[in-house]
GULO-140423 format. One record per residue: x, y, z of N, C-alpha, C, O, CB in turn. Coordinates in pm, whole numbers, plus 50000, padded with zeros to 5 digits. Glycine has a CB too. Example, Ala and Ser with C-alpha at 12.3 -4.5 7.8 and 13.67 -1.06 7.14 Angstrom:
BEGIN
513194943150780512304955050780513204967050780514244966850846511314955350905;512854977550708513674989450714512905000350787513415011450804514084994050572;
end
This chain:
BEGIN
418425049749739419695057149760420035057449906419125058049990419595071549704;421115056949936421835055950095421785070950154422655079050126423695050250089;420885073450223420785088350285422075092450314422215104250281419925089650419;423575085250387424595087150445425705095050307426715102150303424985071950519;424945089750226425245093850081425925108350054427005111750006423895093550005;424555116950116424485132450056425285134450189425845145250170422735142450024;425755129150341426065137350407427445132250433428065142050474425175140050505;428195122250429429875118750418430615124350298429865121650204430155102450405;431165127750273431685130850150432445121550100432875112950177432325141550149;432775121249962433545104749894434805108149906435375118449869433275099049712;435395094449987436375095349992437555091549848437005084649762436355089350101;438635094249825439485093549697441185083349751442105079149682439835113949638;440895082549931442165075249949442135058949937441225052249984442695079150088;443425052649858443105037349820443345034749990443925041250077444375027349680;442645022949991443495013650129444305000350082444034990350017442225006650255;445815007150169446514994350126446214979850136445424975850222447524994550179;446894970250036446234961150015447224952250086448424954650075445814959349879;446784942050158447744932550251448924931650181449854939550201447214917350280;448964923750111450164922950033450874935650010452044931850013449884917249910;450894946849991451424953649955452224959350137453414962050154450464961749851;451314959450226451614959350343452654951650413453364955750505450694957650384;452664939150353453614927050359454904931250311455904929650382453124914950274;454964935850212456064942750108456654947150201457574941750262455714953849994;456074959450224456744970450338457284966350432458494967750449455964979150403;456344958950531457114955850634458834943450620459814942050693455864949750724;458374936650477459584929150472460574938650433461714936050472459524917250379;460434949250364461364959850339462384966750437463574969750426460644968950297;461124968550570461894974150658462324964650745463104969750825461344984150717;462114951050769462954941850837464464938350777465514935050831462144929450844;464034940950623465414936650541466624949750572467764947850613464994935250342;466164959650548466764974650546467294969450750468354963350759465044993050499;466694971750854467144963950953468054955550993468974959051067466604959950969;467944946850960469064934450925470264936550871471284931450917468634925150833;470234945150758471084948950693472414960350718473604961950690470354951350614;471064967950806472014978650843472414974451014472504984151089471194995550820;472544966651049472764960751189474194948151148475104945351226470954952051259;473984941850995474784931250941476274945250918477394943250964473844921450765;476044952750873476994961850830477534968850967478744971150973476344972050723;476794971851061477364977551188478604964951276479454965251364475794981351296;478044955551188478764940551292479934940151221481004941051281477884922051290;479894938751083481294938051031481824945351043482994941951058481594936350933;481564961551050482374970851104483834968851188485064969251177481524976551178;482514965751296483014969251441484104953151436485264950451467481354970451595;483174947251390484284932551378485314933051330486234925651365483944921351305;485434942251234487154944351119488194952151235489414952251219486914959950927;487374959951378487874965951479488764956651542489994956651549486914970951560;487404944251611488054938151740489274924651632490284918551668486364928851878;488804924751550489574913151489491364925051456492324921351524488394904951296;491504931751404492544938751457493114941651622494194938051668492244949551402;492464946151664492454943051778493264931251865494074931251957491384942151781;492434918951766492844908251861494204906251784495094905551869491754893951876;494454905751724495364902351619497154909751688498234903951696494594910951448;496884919651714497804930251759498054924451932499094924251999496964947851739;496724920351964497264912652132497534901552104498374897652185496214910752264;497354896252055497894879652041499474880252017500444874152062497114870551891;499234892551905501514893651901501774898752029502494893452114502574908651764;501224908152038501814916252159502514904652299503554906552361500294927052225;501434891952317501374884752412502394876752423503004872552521500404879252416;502544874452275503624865652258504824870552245505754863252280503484858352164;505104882552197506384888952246506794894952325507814901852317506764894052201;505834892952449506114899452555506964897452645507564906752698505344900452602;507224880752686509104879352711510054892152673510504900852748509804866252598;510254889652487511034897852454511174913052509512174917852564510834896952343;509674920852476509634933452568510004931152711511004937252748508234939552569;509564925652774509994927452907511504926652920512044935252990509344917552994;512364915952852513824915752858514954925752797516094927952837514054904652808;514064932352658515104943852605514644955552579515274963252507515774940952486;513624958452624512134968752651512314974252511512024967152415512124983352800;512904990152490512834999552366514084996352321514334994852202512585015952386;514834995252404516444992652341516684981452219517634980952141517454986552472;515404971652229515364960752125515844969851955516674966251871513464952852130;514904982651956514504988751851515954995251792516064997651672513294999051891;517414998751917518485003051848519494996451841520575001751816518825012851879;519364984051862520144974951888520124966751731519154963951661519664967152025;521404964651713521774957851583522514944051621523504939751562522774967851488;521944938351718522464920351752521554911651716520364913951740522704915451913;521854903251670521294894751593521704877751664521714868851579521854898551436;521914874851762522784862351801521964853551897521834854052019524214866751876;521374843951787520714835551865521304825251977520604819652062520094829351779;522794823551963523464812552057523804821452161524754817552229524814803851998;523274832352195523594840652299522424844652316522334853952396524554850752284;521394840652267519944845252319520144868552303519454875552378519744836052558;520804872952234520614885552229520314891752073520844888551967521784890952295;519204902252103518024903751960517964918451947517614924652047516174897151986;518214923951853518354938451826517134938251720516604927451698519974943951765;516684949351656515714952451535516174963551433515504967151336514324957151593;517374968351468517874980851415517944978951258517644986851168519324984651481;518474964551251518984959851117518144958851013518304961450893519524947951124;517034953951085515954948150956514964959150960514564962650849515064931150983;514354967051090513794983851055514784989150953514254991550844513834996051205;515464990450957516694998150856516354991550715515774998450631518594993950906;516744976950684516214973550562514974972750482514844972450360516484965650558;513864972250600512664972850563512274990150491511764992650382511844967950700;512664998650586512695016150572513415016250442512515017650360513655026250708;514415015650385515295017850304514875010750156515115017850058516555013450369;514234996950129514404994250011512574992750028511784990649936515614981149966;512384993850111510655004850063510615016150049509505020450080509475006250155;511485025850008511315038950035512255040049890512165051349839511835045850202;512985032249827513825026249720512865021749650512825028749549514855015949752;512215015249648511125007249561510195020249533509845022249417510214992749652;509725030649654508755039949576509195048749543508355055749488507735044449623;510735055849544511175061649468511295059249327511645067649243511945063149512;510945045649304511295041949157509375040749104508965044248993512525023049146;508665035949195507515035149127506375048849103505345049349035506915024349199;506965057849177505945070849190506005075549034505155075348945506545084949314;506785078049035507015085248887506585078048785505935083448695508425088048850;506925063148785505825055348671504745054448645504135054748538505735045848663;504245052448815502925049248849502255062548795501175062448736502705045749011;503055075248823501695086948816501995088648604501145093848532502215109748959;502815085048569503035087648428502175078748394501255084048331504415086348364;502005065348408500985057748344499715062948412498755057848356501195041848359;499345071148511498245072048505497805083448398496705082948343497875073148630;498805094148371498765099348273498225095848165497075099048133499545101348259;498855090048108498895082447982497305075648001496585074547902500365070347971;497025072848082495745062548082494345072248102493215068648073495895049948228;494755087348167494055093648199493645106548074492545111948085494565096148322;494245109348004494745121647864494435120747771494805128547683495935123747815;493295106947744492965100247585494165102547494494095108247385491565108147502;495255097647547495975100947388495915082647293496795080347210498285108147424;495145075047315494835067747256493625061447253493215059047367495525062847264;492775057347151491725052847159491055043647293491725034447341491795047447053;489665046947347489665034547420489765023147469489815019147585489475033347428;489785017147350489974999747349491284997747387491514987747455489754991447197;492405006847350493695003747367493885011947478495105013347489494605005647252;493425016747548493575022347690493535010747781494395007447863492415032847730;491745001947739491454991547854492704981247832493064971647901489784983147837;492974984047771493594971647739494864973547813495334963947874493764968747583;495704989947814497024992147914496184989848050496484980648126497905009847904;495674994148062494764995448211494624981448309494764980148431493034999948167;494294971348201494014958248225495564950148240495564938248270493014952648100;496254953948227497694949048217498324955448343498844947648423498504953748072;498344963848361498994974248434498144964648571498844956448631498594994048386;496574966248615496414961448722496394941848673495624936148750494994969948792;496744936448618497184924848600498644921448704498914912248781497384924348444;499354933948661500524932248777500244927648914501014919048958501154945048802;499324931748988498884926349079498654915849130498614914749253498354928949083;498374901549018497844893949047499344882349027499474871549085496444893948971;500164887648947500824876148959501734878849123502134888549187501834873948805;501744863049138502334858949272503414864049335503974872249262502634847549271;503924862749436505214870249448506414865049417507234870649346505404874249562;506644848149498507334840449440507734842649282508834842549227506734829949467;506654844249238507154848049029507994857449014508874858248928505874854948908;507644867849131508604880149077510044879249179510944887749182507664897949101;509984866649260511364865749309512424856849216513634855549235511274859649453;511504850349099512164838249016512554851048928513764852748919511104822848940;511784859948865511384869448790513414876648839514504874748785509474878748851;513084882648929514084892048970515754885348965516764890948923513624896749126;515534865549051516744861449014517294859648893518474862948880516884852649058;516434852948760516934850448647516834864148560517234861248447516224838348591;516404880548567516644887848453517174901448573517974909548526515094889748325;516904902748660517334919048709518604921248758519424929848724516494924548827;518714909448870520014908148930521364905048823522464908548866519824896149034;521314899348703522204902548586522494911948525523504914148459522034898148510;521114921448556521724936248475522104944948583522574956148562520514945548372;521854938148747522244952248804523624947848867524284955048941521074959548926;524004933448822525544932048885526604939948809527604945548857526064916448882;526244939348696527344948248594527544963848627528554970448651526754948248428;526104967148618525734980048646526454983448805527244992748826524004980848636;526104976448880526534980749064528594983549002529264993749011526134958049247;529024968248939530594971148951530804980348912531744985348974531504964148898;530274989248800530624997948674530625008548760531655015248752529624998748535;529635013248857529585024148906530455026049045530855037449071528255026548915;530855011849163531725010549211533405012849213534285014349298531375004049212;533275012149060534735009549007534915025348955536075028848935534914995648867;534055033148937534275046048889533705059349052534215069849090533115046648713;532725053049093532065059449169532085062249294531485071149354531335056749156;533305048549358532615041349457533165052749609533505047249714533225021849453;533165068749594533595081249651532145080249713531995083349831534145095149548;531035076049635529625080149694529795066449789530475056149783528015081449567;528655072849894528815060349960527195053049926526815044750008529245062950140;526445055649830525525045549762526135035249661525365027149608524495053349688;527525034949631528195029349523529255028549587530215033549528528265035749395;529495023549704530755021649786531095006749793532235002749819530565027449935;530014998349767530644984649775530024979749579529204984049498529744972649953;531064968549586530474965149429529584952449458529834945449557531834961049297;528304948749353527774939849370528044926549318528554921049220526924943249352;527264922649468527424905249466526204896349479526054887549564528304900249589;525254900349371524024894549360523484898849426523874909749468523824883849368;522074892349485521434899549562521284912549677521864910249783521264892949585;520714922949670521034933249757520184940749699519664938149591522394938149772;519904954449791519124964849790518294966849654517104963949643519954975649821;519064971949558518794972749442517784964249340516624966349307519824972649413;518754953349302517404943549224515774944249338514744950149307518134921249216;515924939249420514984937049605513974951749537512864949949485516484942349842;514554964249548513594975049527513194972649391511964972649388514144989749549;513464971449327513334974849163511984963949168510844968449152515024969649031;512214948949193511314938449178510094946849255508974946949205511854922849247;510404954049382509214953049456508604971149420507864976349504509644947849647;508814975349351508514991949279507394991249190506424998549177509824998649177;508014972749085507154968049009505584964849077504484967549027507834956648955;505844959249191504774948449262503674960949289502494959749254505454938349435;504214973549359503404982949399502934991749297502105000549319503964989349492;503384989749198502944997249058501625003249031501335015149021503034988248950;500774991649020499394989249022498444996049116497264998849096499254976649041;499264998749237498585008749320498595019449335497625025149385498615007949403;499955027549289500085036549283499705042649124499715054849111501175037249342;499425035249023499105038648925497565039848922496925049348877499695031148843;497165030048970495145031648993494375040749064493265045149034494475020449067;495195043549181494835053149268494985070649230494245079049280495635049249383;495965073549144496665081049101495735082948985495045093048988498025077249091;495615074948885494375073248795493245082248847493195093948811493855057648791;492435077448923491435079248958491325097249016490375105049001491245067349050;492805099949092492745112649174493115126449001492795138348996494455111149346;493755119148906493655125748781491965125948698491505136248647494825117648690;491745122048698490085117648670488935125448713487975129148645489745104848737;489255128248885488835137148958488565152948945487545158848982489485135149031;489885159148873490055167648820488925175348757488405168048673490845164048760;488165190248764487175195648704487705194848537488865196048499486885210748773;486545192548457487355190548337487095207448260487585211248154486675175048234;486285214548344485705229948262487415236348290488175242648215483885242548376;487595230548453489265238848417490325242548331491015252148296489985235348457;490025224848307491055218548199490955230148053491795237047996490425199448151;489545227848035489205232047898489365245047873489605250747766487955229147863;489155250948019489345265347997490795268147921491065272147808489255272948144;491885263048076493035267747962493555262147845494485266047774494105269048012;492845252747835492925249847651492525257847606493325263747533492245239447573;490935264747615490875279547526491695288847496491975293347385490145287247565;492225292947632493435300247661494755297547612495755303447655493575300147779;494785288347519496515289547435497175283047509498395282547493497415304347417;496335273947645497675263547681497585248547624496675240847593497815261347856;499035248147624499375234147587498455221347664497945222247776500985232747626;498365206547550497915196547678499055193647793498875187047895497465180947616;500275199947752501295194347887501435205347964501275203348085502915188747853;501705217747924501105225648014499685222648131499955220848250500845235147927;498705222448098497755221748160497355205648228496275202348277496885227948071;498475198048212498785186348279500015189648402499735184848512499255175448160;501095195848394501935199848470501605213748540502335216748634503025199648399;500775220748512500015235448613498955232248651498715237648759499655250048544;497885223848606496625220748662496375209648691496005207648807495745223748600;496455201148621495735184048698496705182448779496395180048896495545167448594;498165183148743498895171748871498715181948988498215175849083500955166148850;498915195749021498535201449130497475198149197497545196749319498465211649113;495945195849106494815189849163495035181449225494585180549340493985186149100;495935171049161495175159349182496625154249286497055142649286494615149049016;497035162049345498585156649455497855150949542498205139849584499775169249545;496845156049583496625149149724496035135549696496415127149778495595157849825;495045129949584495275115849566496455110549544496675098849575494635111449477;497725121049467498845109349442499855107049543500605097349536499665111949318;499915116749651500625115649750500215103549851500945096649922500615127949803;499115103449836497605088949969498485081149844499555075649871494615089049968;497955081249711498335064849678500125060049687500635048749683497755061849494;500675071849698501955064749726502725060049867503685052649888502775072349670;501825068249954502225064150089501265047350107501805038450172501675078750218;500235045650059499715032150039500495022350003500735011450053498825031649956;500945028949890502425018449897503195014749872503715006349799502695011949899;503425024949974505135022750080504735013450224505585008250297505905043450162;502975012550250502475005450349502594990850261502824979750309500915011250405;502414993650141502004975450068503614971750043503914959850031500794974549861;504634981750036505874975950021506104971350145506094959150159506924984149972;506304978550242507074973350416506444957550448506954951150540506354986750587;505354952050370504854941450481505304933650304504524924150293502724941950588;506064934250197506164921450137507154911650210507934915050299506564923249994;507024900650165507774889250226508554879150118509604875150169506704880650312;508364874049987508404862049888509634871849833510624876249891506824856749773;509374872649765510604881949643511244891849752512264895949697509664894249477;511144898049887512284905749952513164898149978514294900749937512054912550064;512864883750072513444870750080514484866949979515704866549996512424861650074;513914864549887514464861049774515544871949657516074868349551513234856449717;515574880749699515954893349645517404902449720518304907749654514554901849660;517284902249902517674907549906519154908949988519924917550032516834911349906;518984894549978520694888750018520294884550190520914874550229522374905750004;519634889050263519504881650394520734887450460521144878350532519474864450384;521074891850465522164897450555522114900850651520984905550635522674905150531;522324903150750521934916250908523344923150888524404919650940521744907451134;523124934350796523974943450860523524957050771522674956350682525684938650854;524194969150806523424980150738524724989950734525614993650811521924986550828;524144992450549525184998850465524285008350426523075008450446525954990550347;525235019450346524305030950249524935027050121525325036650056524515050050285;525085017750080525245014149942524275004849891524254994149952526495008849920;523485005949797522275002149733522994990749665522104986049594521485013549636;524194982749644524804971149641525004962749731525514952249694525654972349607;524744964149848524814959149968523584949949980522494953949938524904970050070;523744936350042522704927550062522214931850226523094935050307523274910750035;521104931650257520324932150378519404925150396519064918550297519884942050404;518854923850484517304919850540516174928450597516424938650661517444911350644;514844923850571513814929050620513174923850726513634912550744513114930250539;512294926450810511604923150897511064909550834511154898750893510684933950934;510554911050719509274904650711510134893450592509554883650547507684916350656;511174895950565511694880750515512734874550596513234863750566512324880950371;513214884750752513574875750838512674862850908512994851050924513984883650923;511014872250955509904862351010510074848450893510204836550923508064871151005;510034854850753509674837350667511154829350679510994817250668509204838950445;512044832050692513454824450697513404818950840513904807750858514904834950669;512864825450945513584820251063512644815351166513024808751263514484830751124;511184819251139510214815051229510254796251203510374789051302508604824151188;510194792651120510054776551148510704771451209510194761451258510104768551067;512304774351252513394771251266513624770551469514364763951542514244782551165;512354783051497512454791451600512494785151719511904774351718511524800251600;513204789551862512234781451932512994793852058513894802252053512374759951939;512044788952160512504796652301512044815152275511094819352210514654794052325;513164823752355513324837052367513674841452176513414852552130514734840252500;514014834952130513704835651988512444840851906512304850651832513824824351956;511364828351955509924834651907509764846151950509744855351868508714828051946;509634848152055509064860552118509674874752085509154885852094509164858852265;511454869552025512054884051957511334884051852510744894651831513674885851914;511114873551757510294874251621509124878851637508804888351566510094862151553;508424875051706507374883851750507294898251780506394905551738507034879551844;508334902151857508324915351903508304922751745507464931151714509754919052013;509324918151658509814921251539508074923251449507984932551369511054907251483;507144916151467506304916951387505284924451413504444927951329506024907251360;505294927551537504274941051629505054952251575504404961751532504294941751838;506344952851570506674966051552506644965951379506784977151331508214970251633;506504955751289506154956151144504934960351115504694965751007506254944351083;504154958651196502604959451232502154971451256501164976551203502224952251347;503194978351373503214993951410503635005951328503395017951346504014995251512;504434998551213504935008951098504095006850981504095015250892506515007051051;503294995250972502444997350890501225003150904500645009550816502324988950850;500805000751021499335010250996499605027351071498815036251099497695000351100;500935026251084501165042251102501025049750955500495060550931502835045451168;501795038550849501785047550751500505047850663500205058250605502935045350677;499685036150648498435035750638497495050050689496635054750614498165023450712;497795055850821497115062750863497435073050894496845079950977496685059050924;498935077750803499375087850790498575088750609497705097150592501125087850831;498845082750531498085083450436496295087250482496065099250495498405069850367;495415080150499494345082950492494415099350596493705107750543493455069050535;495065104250716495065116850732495435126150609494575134850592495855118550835;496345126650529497205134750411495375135550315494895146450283499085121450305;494715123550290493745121450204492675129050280491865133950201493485106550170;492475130950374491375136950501491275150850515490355158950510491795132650652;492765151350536492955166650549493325175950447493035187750430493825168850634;493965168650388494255180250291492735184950163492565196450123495835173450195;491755171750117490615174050102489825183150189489005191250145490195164050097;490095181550309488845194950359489195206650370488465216350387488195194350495;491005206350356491325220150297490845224050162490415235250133492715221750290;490945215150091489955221949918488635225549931487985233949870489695209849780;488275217150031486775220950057486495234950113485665243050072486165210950158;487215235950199487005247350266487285263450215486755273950251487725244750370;488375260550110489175269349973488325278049928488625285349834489635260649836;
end
């Protein structure tokens, strides 16, 4: 017997086994890597914005230097005179994005309803659900072919009808002549649908469901307790998903182009053809040359500047008004 026996006491701890040691350490090289791979793309999604915003900036900087802020109230448009206003197409861009989500909020949050309320079996839920964000995927071009051959026919009748009876308002002051405001929003209300319906989805979803149920105990209606409790909950997701987009409307380009008569000039009649920023850049940048680019440019920094304002007026509304519930 080993005398050392009676006087060490037995030990009960395993010793790790190489391999298993190996494990670990590849664990924490991977966990490393990983979380250093994620700090890079970060910061990279930063400088690549970043660069993106100086590269316009650089190139429209002629333009700034020649019509500084005044570019922004100026409604000239005259390239054989080298003089460039932005008033026109901020105006059209503001107006039939703000037209387009007037028409999609209310759909968007009703279908999330509907998608959110079980009032139909599951299978036939996925199935609206799957359609609804299907919208998304078709192209834009489709919905500018889309908009010339079926919308713009029903809204020429419609624009005269209300011109010819109406035309005291000044949204129905001119009668329509194809393309203009109208069809342009309607096509592009559709396009943003999907976002404001998914997002909206999700902020209904959110909703405590013991609330819900409570005042169902309580003798309320399911529309009651859809119109006093969830949509109150759930505003502050639907308000973020609709300012999202009104950010995903301002930067379309294919179907505004195609939709919205190209015009430079600015009316308050939703029959009226205009232009946007961003289907002036696709009409006129190839064409471009000289103190030209650099107005187009200027034009796309400041498309640039209204979009991630409203982007980040949304994610504040989503920020803050959550840590007010939190704090509640």
């Amino acid at each position: 017997m080993d005398p050392t026996a009676a006087i060490l006491p037995e030990s009960h701890t395993e010793v790790p086994s190489p391999g298993a040691s190996a494990q670990a350490r590849g664990a924490r090289r991977f966990d490393f890597f990983f979380t250093k791979a994620t700090v890079l793309a970060g910061w990279g999604t930063v400088v690549l914005l970043a660069w993106i915003m100086g590269e316009i900036a650089y190139q429209a900087w002629p333009a700034m230097v020649k019509f500084h802020l005044g570019f922004i109230i100026s409604q000239d448009w005259d390239t054989d005179n080298e003089v460039y206003g932005a008033l026109t197409f901020i105006y059209g861009t503001l107006v039939s994005s703000a037209l387009a989500l007037l028409i999609a909020t209310p759909l968007g949050v009703a279908i999330a309803i509907f998608l959110t309320e079980d009032y139909l079996p599951p299978v036939v839920q996925d199935f609206f659900k799957f359609t609804v964000e299907l919208l998304a995927a078709i192209p834009s071009v489709i919905y500018g072919l889309w908009g010339i051959a079926v919308v713009i026919p029903i809204t020429n009748p419609l624009g005269n009808w209300l011109n010819a009876h109406f035309s005291w308002c000044p949204l129905f002051s001119t009668p329509a002549s194809g393309p203009c405001f109208l069809p342009a929003s309607f096509v592009l209300a559709i396009m943003v649908l999907p976002t404001i319906a998914a997002l909206s989805r999700t902020a209904l979803k959110a909703t405590p469901g013991a609330t819900k149920e409570g005042a169902l105990a309580l003798g309320a209606t399911r529309w009651e307790v859809i119109r006093q409790i969830t949509l109150p909950m759930a505003s502050t997701g639907i308000v973020g998903a609709a300012v999202l987009a009104l950010g995903r409307a301002m930067g379309e380009t294919m179907a505004l182009a195609m939709l919205i008569g190209n015009k430079n000039q600015i009316s308050a009649s939703i029959f009226a053809p205009a232009n946007t920023i961003a289907s002036l850049l696709a009409n006129s940048f190839g064409e471009a040359d000289g103190l030209q680019i650099s107005a187009l440019m200027y034009l796309s920094f400041i498309l640039m500047v209204l979009t991630l304002a409203v982007n980040a007026l949304a994610e504040w509304v989503l920020e803050y008004t959550g840590a007010t519930k939190r704090h509640v």
